[in-house]
GUKE-609384 format. One line per field, with one value per residue (C-alpha): residue in three letters; residue number from 0; x, y, z. Coordinates in nm, 2 decimals, m for minus. Layout:
<nodes>
r [Ala;...]
k [NUM;...]
xx [X;...]
yy [Y;...]
zz [Z;...]
</nodes>
This chain:
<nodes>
r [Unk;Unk;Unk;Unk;Unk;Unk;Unk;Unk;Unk;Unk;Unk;Unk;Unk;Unk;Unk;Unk;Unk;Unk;Unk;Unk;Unk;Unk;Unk;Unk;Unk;Unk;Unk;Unk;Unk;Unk;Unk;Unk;Unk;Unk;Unk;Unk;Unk;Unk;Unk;Unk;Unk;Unk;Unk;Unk;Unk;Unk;Unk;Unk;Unk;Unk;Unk;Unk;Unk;Unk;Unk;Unk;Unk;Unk;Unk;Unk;Unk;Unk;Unk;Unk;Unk;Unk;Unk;Unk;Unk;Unk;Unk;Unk;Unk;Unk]
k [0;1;2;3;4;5;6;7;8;9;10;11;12;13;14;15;16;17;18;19;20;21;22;23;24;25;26;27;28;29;30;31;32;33;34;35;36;37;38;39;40;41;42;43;44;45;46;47;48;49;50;51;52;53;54;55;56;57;58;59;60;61;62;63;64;65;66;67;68;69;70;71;72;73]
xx [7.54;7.89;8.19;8.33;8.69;8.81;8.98;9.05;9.21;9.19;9.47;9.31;9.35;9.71;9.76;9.66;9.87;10.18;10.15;10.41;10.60;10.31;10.07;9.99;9.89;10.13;10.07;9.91;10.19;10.43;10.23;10.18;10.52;10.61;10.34;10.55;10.89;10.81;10.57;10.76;10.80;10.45;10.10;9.87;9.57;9.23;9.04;8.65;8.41;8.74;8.89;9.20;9.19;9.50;9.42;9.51;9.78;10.00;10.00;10.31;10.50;10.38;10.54;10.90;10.90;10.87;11.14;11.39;11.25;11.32;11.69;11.73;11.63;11.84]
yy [11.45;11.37;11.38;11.00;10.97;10.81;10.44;10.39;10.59;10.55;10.55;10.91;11.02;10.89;11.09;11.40;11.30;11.28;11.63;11.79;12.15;12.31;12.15;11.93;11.57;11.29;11.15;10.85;10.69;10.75;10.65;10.32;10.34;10.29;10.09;9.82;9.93;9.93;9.65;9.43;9.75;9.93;9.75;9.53;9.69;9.54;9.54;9.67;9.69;9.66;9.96;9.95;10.10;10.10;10.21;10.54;10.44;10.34;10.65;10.71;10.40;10.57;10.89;10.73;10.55;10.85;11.04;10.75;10.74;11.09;11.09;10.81;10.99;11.30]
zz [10.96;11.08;10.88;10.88;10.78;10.50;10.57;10.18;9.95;9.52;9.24;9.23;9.54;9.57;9.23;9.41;9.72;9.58;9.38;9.28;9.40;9.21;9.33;9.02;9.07;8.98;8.57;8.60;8.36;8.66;8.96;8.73;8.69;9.09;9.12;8.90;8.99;9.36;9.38;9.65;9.87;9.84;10.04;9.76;9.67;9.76;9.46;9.52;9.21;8.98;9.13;9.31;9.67;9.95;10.33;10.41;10.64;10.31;10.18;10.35;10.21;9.85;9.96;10.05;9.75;9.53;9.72;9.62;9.31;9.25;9.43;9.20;8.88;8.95]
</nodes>
């Protein structure tokens, strides 16, 4: 059976994206954090069975936020 690629990716999977120099995933408290912080400059979720899921393609607009956001916090 062929492997299909993903076209969605979950709060989860954006956790484990965005990990840190160790390789551990982002806290949930902060990727909520930039979710609120950053909400005019990151894509709007779709919501599917209460979950929130973004297209893969965003994922790098999630990664430039948190550079700033850690720039900014230094």
């Amino acid at each position: 059976m062929p492997e299909t690629a993903k076209t969605r990716i979950s709060f989860g999977d954006v956790q484990r994206a965005l990990a840190d120099s160790r390789g551990r995933p982002m806290t949930r408290a902060v990727l909520d954090r930039l979710l609120r912080d950053y909400a005019r400059e990151l894509p709007e979720p779709e919501i599917v069975g209460g979950a929130r899921l973004w297209k893969t393609e965003d994922l790098g607009a999630f990664r430039e936020v948190d550079r700033r956001d850690r720039e900014r916090l230094r």
